[in-house]
C-alpha positions in Angstrom: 162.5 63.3 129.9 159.1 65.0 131.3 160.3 68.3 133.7 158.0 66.7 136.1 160.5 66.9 139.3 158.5 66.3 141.9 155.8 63.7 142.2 153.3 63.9 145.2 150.4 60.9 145.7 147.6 60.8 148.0 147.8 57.5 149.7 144.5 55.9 150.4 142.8 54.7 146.6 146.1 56.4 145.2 149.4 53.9 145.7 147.1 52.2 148.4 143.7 50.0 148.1 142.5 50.3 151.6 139.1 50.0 151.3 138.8 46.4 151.8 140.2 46.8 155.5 137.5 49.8 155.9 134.8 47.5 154.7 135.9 45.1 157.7 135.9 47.9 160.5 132.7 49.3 159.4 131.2 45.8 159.4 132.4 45.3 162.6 130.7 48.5 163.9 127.4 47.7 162.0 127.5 44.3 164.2 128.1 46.4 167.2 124.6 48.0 166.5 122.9 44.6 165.6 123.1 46.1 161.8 123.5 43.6 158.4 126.8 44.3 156.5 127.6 46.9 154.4 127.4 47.1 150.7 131.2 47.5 149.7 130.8 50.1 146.9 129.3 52.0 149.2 131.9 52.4 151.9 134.7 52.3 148.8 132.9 55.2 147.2 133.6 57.5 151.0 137.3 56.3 151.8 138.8 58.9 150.7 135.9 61.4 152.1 137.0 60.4 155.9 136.2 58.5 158.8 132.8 60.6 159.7 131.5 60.1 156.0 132.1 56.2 156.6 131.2 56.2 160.6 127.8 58.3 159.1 127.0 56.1 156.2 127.7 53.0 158.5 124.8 53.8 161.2 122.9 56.2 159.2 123.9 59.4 161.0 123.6 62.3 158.1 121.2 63.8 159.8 122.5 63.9 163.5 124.8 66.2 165.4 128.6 66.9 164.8 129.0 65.7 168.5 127.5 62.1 167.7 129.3 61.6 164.5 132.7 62.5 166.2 131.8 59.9 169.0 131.5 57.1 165.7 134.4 58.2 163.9 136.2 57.6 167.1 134.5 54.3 167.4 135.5 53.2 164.0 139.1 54.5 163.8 139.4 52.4 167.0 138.5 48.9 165.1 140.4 50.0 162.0 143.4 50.7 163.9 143.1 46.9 164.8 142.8 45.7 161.5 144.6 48.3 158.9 147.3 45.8 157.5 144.7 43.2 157.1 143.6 43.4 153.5 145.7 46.6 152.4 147.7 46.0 149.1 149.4 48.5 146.7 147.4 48.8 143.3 148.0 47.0 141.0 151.0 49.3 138.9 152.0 51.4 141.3 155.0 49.2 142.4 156.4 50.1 138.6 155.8 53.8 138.8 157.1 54.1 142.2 160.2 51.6 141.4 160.5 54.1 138.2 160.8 57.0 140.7 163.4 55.4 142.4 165.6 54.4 139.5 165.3 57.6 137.6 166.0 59.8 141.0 162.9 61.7 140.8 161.6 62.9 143.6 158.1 61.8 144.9 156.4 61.2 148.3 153.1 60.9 150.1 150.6 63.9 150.9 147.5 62.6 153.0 145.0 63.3 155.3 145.1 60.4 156.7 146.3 60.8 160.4 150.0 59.7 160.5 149.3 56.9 163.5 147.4 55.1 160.4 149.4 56.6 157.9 152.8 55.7 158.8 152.4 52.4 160.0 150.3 51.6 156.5 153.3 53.3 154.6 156.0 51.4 156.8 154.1 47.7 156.0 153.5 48.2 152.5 155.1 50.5 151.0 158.8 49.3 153.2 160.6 48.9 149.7 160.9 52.2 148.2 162.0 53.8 151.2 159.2 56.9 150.7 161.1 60.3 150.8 158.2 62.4 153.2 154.7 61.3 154.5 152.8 64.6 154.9 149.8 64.4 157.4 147.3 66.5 159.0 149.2 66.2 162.5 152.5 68.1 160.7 150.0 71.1 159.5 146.8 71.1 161.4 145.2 71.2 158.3 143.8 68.6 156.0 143.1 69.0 151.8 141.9 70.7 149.8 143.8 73.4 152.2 146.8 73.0 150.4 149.1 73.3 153.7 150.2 70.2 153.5 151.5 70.6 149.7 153.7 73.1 150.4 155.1 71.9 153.2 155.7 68.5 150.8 157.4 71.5 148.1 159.4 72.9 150.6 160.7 69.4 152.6 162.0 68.4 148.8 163.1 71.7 147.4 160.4 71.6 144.4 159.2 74.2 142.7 155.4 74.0 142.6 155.2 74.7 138.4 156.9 71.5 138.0 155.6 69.1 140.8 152.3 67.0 140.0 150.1 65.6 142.9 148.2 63.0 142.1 144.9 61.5 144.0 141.4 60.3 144.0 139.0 63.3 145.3 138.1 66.3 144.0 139.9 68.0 147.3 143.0 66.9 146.3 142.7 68.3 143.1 141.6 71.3 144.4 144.4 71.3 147.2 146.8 71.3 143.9 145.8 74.1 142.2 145.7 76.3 145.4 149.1 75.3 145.4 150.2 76.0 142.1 151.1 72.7 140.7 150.3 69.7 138.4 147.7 68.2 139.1 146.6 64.4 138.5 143.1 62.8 139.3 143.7 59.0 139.9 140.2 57.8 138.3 140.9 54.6 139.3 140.6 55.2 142.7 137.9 56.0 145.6 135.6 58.5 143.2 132.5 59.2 145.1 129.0 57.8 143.7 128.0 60.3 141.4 130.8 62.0 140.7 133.6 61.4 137.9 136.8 62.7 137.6 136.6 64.1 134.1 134.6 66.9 136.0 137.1 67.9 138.1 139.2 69.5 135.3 143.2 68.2 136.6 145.6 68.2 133.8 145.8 64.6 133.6 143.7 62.0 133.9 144.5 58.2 135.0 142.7 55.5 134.5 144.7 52.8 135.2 147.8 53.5 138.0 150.3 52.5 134.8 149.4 55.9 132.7 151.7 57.2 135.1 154.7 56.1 133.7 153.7 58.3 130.6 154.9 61.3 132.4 158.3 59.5 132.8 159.4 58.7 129.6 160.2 61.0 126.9 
């Protein structure tokens, strides 16, 4: 068996496709403001760079103030807190590694920036089953990635030692959050990668293209 002991995910275009109910807040802002719908690669392509990347590329704000954006990214986490179990579903494999996990008693959980009144009620609808060891939020360390805050307190809330626990996710952050904290790390290329970018650049240890690859790292 791999020595792998610990595995960590990001949640949002990691175990979770959540960009479908993103696409449906920020259309509902755009109609707010008398604007036509958004083109969905678009807002999938800055899910997993934050509300204020989505609230800016949803009324065009990149060039205003910090202060308006804020007031947006308020606006839209409002309509998304209305409508976050909407179109959610796990991706497609991840319901195998994760049952995997579980079966093989190795340890895994959820590291995310995602604040936990989202987070936790997303992980609590679809994820219910597989009875997640630890959600790790923002709100818990008053950071978010690629500070790597969060990942330790994840290492220490499961006893791992960081040389032989992976986190896994979809930005560059977390990859980067990772390897500040001494672990594995795993760049989910099927996930939210912004346009422009590829994960090949960003130099994790392992690559995943499909959410199934991860079982590789779970059998001998």
């Amino acid at each position: 068996m791999n020595n792998i002991e610990l595995f960590a995910f990001d949640l949002d275009g990691t175990l979770l496709d959540t960009a479908p109910d993103f696409l449906y807040a920020v259309n509902i802002l755009r109609e707010k403001y008398n604007l036509n719908a958004a083109d969905f690669e678009q807002v999938r392509s800055r899910v997993s760079q934050g509300a204020a990347s989505l609230a800016s590329y949803a009324l065009g704000l990149e060039t205003e103030s910090d202060e308006k954006i804020e007031f947006h990214r308020q606006e839209l986490l409002e309509i998304y807190e209305d409508c976050c179990l909407k179109n959610t579903i796990i991706f497609d494999g991840i319901e195998d590694v994760l049952d995997k996990l579980n079966s093989t008693g190795i340890k895994w959980g959820i590291i995310t920036n995602k604040p936990r009144r989202f987070a936790e009620i997303i992980v609590q609808d679809k994820l219910s089953k597989f009875s997640t060891p630890f959600l790790v939020c923002p709100d818990d360390v008053g950071k978010r990635k690629p500070d790597p805050d969060g990942l330790n307190l994840a290492l220490e809330i499961s006893g791992s030692n960081p040389k032989n626990s992976i986190y896994i996710g979809d930005h560059r952050i977390d990859i980067i959050a990772g390897e500040k904290a001494n672990m594995i790390t795993g760049a989910a290329a099927y996930g939210y990668i912004p346009l422009g970018d590829s994960a090949k650049d960003w130099k994790a240890d392992y690559l995943f293209n499909q959410p199934k690859e991860i079982n590789d790292l779970l059998v001998k």
